[in-house]
GULUMFI-232205 format. One record per residue (C-alpha): residue number from 1; x, y, z negated. Coordinates in steps of 0.2 Angstrom, whole numbers, always signed. Example, Ala and Ser with C-alpha at 12.3 -4.5 7.8 and 13.67 -1.06 7.14 Angstrom:
BEGIN
{n:1	east:+62	north:-22	up:-39}
{n:2	east:+68	north:-5	up:-36}
This chain:
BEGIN
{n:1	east:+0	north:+0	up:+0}
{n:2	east:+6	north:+16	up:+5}
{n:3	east:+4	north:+31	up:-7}
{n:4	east:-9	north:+47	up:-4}
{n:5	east:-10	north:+60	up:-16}
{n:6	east:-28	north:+68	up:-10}
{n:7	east:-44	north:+67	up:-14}
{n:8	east:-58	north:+78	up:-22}
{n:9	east:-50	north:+79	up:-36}
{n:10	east:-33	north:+85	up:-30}
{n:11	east:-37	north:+95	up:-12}
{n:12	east:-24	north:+99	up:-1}
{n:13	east:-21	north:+118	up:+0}
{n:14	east:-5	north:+121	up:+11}
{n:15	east:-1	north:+123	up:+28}
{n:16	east:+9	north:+106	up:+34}
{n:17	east:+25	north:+114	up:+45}
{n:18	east:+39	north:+106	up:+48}
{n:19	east:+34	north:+90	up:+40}
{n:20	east:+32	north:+100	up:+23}
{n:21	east:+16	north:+107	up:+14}
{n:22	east:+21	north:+125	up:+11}
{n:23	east:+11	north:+142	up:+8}
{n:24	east:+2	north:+153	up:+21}
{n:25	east:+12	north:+166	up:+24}
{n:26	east:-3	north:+179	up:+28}
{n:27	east:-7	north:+174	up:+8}
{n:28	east:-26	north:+175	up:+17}
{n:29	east:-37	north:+161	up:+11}
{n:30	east:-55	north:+155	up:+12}
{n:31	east:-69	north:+147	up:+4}
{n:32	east:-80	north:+131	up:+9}
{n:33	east:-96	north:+125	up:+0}
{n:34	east:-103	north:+106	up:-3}
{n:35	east:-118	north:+107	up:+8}
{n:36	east:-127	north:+92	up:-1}
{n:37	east:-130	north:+109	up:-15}
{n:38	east:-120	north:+124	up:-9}
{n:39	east:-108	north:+123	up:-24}
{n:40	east:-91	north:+128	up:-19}
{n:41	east:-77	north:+117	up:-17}
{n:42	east:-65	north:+127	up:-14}
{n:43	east:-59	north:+144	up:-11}
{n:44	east:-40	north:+141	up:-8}
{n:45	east:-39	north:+135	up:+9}
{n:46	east:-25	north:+143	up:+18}
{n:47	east:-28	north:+156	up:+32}
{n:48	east:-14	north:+153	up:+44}
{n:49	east:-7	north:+168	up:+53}
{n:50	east:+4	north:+175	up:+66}
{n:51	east:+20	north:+172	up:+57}
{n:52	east:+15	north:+155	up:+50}
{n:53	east:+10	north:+150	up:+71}
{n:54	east:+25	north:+156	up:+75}
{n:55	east:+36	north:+145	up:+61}
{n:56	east:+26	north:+130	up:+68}
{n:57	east:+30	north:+134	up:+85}
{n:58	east:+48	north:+137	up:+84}
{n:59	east:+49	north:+120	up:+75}
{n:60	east:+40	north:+111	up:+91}
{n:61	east:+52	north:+118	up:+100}
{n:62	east:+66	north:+111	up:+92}
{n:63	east:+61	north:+96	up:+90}
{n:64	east:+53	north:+93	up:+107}
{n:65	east:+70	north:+89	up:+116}
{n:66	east:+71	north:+75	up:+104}
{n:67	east:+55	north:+68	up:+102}
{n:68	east:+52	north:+69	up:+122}
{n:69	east:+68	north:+57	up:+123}
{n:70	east:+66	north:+46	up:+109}
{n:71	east:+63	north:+26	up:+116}
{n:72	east:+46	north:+19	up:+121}
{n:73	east:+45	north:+4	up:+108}
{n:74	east:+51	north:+21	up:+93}
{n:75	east:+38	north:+32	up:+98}
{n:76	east:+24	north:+17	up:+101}
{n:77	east:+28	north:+11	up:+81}
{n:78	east:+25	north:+29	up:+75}
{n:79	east:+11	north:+30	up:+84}
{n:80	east:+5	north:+11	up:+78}
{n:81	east:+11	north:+15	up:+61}
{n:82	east:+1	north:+31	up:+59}
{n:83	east:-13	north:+23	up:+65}
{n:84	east:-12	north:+9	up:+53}
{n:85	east:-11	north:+22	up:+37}
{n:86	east:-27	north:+30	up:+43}
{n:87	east:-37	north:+14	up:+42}
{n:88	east:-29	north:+10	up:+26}
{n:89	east:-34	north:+26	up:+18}
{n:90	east:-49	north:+28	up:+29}
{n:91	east:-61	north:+32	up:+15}
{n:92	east:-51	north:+45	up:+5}
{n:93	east:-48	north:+55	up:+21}
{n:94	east:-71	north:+50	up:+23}
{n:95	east:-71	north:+59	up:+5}
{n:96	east:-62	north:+73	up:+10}
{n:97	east:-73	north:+74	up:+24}
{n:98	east:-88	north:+71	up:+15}
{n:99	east:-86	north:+86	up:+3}
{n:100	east:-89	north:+99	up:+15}
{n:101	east:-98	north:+91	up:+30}
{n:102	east:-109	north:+78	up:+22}
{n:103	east:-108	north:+65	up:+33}
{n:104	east:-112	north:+48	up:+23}
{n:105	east:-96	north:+36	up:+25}
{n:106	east:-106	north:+19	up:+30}
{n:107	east:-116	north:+30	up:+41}
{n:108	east:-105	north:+42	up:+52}
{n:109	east:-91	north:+43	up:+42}
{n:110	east:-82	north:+25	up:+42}
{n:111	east:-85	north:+25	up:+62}
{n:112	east:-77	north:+46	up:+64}
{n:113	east:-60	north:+39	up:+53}
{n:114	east:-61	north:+23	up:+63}
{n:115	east:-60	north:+33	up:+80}
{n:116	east:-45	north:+41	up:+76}
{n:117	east:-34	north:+27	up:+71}
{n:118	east:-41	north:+17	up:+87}
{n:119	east:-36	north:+32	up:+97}
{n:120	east:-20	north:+32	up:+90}
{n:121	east:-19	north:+13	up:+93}
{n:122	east:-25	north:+14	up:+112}
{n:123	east:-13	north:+29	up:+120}
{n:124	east:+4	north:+19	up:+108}
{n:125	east:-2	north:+6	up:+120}
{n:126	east:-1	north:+16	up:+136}
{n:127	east:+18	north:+23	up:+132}
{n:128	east:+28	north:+12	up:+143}
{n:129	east:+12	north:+8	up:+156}
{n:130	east:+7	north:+26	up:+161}
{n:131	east:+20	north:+25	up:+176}
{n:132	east:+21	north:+37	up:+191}
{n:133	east:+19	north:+35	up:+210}
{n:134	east:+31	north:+29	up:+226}
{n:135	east:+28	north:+33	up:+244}
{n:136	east:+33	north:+23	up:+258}
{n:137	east:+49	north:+31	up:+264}
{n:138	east:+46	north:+43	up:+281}
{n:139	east:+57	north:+51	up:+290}
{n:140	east:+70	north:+48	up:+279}
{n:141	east:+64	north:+52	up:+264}
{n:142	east:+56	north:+44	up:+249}
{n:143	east:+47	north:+51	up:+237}
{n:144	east:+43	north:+48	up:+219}
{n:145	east:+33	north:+56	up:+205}
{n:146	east:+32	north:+56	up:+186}
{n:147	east:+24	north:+62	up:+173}
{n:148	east:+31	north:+75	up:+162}
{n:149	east:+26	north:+81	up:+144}
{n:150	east:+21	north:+100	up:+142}
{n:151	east:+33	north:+105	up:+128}
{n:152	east:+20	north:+111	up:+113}
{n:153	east:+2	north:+108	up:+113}
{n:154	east:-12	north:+112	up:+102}
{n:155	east:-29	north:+105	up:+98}
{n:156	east:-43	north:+115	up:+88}
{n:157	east:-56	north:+102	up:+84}
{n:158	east:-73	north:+104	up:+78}
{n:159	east:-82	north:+102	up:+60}
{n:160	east:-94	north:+89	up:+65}
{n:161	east:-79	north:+76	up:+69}
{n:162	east:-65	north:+83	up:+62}
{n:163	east:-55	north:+65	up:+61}
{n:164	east:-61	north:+55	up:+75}
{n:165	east:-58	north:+72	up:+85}
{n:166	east:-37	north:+73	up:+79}
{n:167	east:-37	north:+53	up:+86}
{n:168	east:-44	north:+59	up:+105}
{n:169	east:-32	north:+74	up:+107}
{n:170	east:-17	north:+72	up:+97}
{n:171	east:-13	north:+55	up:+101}
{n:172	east:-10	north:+58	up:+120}
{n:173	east:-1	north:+74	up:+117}
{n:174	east:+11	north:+65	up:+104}
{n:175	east:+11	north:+46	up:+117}
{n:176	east:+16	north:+57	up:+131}
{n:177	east:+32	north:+66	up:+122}
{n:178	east:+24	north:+81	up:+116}
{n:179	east:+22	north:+91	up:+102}
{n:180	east:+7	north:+94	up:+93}
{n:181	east:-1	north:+108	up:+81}
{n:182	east:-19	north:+105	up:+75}
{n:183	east:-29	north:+117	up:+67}
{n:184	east:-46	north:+111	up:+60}
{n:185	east:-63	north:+119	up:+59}
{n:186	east:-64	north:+130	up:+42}
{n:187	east:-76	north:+122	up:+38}
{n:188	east:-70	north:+105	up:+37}
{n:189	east:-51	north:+106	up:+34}
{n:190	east:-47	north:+95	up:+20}
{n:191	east:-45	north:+76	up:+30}
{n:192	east:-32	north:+86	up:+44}
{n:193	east:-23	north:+94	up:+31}
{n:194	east:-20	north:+79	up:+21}
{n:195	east:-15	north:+68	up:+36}
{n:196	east:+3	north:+78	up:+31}
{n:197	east:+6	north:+64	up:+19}
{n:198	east:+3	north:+51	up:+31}
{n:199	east:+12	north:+61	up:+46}
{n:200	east:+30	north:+61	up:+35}
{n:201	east:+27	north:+41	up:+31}
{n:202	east:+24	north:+37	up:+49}
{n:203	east:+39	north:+42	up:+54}
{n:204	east:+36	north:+58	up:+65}
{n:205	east:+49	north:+67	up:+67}
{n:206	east:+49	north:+87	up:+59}
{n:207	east:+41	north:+98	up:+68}
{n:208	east:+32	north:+85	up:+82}
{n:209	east:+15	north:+86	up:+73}
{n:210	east:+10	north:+98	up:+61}
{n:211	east:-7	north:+105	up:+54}
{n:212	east:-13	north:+126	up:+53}
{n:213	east:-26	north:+128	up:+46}
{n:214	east:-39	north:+143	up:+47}
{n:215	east:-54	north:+150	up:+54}
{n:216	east:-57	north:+158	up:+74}
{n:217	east:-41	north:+168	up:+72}
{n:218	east:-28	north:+157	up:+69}
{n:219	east:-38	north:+148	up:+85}
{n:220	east:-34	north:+162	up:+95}
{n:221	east:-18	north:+164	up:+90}
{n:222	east:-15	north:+146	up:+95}
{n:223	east:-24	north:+152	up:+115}
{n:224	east:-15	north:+166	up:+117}
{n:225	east:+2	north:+162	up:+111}
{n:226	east:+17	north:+163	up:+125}
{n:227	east:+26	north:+146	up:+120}
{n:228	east:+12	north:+135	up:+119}
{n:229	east:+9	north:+127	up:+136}
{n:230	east:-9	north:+118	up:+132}
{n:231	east:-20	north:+120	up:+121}
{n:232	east:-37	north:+108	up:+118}
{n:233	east:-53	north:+114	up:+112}
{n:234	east:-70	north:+105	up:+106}
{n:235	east:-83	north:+117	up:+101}
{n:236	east:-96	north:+128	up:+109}
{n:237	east:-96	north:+136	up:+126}
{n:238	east:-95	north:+154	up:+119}
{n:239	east:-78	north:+151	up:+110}
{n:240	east:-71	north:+140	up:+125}
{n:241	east:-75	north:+153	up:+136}
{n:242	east:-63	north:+165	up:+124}
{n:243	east:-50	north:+153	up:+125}
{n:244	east:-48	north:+149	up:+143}
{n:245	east:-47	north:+168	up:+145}
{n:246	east:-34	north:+172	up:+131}
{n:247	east:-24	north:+154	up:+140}
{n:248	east:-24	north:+163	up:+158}
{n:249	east:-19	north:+183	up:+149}
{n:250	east:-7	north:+173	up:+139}
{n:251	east:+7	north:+161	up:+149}
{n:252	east:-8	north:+152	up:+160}
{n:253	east:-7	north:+138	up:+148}
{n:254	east:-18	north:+123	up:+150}
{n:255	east:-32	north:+121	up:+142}
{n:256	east:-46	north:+105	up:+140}
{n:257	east:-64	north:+111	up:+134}
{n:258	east:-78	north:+99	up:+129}
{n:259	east:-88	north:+110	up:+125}
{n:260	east:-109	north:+109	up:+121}
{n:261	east:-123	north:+99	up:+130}
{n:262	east:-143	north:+97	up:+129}
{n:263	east:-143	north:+80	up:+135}
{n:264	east:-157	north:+72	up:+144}
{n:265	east:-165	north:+54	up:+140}
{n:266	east:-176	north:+50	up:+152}
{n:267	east:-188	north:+35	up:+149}
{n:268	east:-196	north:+26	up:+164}
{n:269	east:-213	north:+17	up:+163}
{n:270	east:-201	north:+0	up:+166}
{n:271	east:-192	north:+2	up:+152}
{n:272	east:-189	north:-10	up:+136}
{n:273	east:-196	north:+4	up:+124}
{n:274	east:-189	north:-3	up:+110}
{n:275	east:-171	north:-2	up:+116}
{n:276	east:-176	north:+18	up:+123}
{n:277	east:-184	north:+20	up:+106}
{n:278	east:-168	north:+15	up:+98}
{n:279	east:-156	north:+25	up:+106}
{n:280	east:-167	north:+42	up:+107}
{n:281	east:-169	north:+38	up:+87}
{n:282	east:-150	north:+37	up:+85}
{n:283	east:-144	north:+50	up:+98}
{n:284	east:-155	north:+67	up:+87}
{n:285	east:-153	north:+57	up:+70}
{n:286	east:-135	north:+52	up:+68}
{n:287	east:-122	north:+65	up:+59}
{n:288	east:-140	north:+76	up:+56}
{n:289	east:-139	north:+80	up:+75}
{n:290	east:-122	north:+88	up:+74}
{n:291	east:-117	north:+78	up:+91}
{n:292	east:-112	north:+88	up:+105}
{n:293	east:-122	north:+72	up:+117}
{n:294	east:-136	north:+71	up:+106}
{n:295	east:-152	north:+66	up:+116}
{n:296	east:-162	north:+82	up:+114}
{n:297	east:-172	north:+81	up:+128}
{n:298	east:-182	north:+65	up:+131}
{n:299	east:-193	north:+66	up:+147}
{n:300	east:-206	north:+49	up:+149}
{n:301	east:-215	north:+43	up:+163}
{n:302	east:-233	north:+48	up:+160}
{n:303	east:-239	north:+27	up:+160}
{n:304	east:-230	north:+24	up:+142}
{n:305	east:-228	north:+40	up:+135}
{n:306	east:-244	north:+39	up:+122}
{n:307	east:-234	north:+22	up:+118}
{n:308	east:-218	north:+30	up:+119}
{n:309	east:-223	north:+44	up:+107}
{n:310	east:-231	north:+33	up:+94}
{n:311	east:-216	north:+24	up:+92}
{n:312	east:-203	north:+39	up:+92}
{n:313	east:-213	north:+49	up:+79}
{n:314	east:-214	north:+32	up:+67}
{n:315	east:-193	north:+31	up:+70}
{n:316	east:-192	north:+46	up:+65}
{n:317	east:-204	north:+45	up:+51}
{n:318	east:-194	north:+29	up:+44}
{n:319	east:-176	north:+37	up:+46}
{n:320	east:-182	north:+54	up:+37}
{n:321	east:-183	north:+40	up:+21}
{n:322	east:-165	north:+40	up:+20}
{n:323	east:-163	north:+57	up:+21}
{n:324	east:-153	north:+59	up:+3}
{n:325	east:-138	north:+63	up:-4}
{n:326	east:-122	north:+58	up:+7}
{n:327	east:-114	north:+50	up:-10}
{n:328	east:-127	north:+38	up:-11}
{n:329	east:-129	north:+21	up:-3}
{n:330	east:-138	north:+18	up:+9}
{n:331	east:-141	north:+37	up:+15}
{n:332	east:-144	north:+37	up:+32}
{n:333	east:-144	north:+55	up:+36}
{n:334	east:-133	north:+70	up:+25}
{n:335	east:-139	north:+89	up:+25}
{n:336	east:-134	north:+102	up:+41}
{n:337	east:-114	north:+105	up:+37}
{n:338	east:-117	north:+124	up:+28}
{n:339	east:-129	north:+136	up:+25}
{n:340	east:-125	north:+146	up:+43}
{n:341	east:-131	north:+131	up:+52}
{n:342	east:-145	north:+127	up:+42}
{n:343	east:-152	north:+146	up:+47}
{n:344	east:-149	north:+143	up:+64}
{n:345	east:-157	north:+126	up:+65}
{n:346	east:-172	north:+132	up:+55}
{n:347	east:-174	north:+148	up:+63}
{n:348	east:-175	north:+138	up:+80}
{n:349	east:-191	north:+127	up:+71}
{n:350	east:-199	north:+143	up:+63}
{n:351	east:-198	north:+151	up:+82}
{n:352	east:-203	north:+138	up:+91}
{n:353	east:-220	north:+136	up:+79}
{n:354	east:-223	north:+154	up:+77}
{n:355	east:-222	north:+157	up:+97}
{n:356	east:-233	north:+140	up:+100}
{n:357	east:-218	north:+136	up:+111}
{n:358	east:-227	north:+118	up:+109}
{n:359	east:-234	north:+106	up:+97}
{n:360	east:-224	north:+102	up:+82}
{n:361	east:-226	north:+80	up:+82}
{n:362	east:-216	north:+79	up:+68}
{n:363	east:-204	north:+85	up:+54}
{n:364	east:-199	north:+105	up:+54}
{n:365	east:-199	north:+105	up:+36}
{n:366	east:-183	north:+107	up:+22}
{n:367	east:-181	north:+93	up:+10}
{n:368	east:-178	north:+94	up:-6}
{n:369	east:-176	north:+112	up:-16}
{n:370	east:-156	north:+115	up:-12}
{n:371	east:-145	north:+109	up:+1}
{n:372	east:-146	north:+110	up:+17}
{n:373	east:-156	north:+94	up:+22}
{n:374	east:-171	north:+96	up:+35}
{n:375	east:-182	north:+82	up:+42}
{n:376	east:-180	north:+77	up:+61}
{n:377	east:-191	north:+86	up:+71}
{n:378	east:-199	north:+85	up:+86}
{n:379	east:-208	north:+98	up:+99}
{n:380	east:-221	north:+92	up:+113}
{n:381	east:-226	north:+100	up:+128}
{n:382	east:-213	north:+112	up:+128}
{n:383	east:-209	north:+124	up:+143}
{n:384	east:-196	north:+127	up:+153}
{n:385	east:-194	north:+145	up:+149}
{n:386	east:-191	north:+142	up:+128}
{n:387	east:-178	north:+142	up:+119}
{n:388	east:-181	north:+122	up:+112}
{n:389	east:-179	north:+119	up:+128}
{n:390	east:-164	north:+127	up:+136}
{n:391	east:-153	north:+129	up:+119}
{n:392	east:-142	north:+118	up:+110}
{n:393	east:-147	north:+118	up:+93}
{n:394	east:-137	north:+106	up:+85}
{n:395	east:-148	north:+100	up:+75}
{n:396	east:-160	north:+85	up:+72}
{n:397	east:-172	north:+95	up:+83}
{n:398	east:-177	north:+86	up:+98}
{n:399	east:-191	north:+89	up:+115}
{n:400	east:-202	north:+76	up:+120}
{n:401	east:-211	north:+81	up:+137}
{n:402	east:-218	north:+69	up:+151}
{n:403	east:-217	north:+68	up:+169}
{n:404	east:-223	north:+58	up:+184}
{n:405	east:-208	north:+55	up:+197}
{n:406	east:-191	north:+53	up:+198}
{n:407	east:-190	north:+69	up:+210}
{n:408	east:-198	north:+80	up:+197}
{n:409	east:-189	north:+70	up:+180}
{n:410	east:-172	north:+74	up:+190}
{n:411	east:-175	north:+91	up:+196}
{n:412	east:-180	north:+94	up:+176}
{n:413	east:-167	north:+87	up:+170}
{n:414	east:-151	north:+96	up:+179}
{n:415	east:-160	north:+113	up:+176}
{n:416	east:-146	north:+118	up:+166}
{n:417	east:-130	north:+124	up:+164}
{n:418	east:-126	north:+109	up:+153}
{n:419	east:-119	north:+94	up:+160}
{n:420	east:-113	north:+84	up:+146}
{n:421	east:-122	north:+67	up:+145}
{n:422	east:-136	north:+61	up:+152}
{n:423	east:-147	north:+44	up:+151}
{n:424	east:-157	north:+34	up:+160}
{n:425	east:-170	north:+21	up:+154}
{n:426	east:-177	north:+6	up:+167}
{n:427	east:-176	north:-14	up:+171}
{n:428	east:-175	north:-8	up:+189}
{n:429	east:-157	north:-7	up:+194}
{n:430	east:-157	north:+1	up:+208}
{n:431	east:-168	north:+14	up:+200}
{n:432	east:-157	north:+16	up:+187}
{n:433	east:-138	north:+18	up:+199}
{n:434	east:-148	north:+32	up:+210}
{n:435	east:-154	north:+42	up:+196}
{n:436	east:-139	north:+41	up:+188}
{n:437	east:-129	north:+46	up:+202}
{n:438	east:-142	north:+59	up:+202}
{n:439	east:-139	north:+68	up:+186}
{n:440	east:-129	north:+84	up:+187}
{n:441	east:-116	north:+78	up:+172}
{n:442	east:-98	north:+71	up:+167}
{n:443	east:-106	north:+53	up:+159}
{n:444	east:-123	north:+44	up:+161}
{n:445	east:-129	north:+31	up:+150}
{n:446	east:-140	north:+18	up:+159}
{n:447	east:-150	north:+9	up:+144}
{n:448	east:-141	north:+19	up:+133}
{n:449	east:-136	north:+36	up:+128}
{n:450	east:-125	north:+47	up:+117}
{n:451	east:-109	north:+38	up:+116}
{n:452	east:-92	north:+37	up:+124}
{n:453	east:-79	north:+24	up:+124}
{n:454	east:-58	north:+28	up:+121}
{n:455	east:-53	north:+18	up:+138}
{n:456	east:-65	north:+31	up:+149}
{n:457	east:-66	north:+49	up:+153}
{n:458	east:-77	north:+59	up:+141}
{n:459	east:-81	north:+77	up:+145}
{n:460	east:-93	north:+87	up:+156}
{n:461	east:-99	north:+96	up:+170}
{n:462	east:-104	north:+116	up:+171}
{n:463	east:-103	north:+123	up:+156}
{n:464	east:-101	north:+107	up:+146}
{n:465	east:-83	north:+108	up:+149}
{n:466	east:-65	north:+107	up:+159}
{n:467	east:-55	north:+92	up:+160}
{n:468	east:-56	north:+77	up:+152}
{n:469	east:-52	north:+66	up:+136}
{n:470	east:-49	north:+48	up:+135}
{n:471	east:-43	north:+34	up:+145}
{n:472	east:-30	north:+38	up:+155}
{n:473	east:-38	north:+56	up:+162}
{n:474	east:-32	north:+63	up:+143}
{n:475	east:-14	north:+57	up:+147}
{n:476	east:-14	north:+67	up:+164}
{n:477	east:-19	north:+82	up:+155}
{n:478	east:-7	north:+82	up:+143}
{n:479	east:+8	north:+79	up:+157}
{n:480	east:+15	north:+90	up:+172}
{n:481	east:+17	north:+80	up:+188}
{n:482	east:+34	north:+80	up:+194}
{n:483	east:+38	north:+74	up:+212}
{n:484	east:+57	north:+69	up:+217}
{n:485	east:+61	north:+69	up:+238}
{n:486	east:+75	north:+58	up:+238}
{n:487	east:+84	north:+60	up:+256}
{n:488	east:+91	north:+42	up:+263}
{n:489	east:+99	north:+47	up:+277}
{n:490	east:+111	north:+56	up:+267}
């Protein structure tokens, strides 16, 4: 058993550079709450600055010659090693999680801690494989590429996954020779600042990966700073918008966005209802609908959708049960992460009734008398030109509206300038291939929805997002590639 110092108890509250906890050198801090009751946890976090981005930065850079070079099988046992320390100290870095977003461990929590050591796992598997390109020699001349690592990278990852997110952009920066600086949302910043601990036992090198945290300033500190040469962003399309224009003012650095969705289920009269029930359930319920795919639209074919509602509303109803406390066992779904969201989630309900944007089927209500928990809740019959309908709430908030053909289902569907996930519900296969072809949007589920897989692309189209993580699409965006001409007549 390896050692780990943190927990609830004993929170880590320093900036992790150069493999060493140390202060912030702004002396800002800020505060985060327990959403399960609003009482503070903590208001020490560090604010990281200019000089303290700078510090980490110029320790990147020195170690990256280094770190770049080092052998496959070294840099595949960090990676493998780090991995393994994650899973052993997977609920700990839950806990620390837990404290400020309110995720329940068996439900959300295990799996988001589990992500980013298989992450980890998967691109160490792809260090000696991800292998360049040879051309047939013409004219003389062969030609050869490879793939080259960027030099210092960032990642600013979002509240709702703030560990599984760390696993699907650090580890293809680090398998690919780079450097890496990861700042956390401020509002769930404990589980990164404590993988410090496990970063030094690893084996990392100083100064390869190393965790800032802070709020949207030290975010766009990261963006617009002239030695970093990518930086990866999850979060919503407002801030990714900010920071692919302070990357092109700054040094044109790279940049991945995954960025929101308002992701469309849509039910066909041929469908297994009880697998479409199942998925549309899990896709607004899991993580309180803090999913950037959550299935938030659900259209059904007018034959089944009486059926179809009966069933969703009584899902819903059931799950709403196990709306509790994220300390307790067998809670199913935690509060919304703070009081900011809860407003914005509740004033989206409140609008929608007062504006009888639709009927409200189910939910809309706060439960209990402090936290920030709210019921699932579901609008009918809403119109295109409301807010329900074209905003992403992030919330357990979902639309349920029917339609009659596949023409007008697609045309509603793609209405929008999100292009994140989409599914599609039928026994017909054929159906199912040409309306997923169909959807304007980076990944499809067909009998399925909201979910994505490490050895496949994940991102979106439009304004879901730029680039891609996962497979072998994250390693290409976390390398330059270089092409050698090699004359043979010479």
């Amino acid at each position: 058993m390896s050692s780990f110092t943190f927990s609830r108890g004993k929170l880590p509250t320093q900036l992790f550079i150069n493999n060493e906890y140390v202060g912030a050198k702004s002396s800002e801090s800020f505060s985060v709450f327990n959403p399960r009751d609003n009482s503070l946890v903590s208001d020490k976090v560090p604010q990281a600055g200019a000089d303290d981005v700078d510090a980490a930065v110029a320790a990147a850079e020195a170690a990256f010659p280094k770190w770049k070079a080092i052998s496959n099988s070294e840099r595949r046992s960090i990676l493998l090693k780090f991995a393994a320390l994650v899973e052993e100290h997977a609920e700990a870095l839950g806990e620390l999680t837990r404290i400020t977003l309110g995720a329940p461990y068996n439900a959300f929590g295990k799996f988001e801690v589990g992500l980013c050591a298989q992450s980890f796992q998967y691109n160490a598997g792809w260090i000696d494989k991800f292998a360049g390109e040879s051309f047939p020699q013409e004219n003389g001349f062969m030609k050869i590429t490879r793939h080259e690592p960027l030099g210092v990278t960032a990642g600013v990852v979002p509240w709702n996954g703030p560990v599984g997110t760390v696993g699907l952009k650090a580890a293809p920066a680090l398998a690919t020779g780079n450097c890496f600086i990861l700042k956390p949302s401020e509002k769930t910043p404990f589980a990164a600042l404590a993988l410090g601990e496990l970063i030094r036992q690893a084996g990392f090198p100083p100064g390869v990966f190393q965790v800032l945290s802070g709020d949207g300033k030290t975010g766009a500190l990261l963006a617009s700073h002239m030695r970093i040469r990518k930086v990866s962003f999850t979060g919503s399309i407002a801030t990714g918008k900010k920071i692919q224009k302070m990357a092109a003012e700054s040094n044109l650095k790279r940049v991945t966005l995954e960025l929101g969705g308002k992701s469309p289920a849509v039910v066909f009269d041929d469908s297994n209802l009880d697998n479409a029930v199942t998925w549309c359930v899990n896709a607004i319920t899991v993580n309180t609908g803090q999913v950037c795919f959550a299935a938030s639209r659900v259209y059904v074919q007018e034959g089944i959708i009486d059926e179809f509602t009966r069933r969703y509303k009584a899902a819903l109803e059931e799950r709403a049960t196990k709306i509790n406390d994220p300390e307790e066992e067998g809670t199913l779904m935690g509060p919304l992460v703070d009081k900011a969201q809860f407003q914005r989630v509740t004033g989206f309900v409140e609008r929608g009734q007062a504006a009888n944007a639709g009927a409200l089927l189910t939910g809309g209500k706060r439960v209990g008398d402090k936290g920030f928990f709210i019921q699932p809740t579901v609008f009918t019959g809403i119109q295109p030109d409301s807010e329900l309908y074209k905003e992403e709430i992030f919330g357990p908030v979902s639309i349920l509206n029917s339609f009659k053909t596949e023409e007008e289902v697609l045309q509603k569907a793609n209405a929008t300038e999100y292009g994140l996930m989409a599914g599609v519900f039928t026994q017909d296969i054929n159906k199912a291939l040409r309306v997923a072809s169909e959807f304007e949007s980076g990944m499809v589920g067909i009998n399925c929805i909201s979910l994505n897989f490490l050895d496949a692309p994940f991102g979106g189209s439009k304004q879901s997002g730029l680039g891609r993580e996962c497979g072998r699409n994250a390693l290409e965006h976390f390398t330059e590639p270089k092409t050698i001409m090699i004359n043979l007549t010479y």
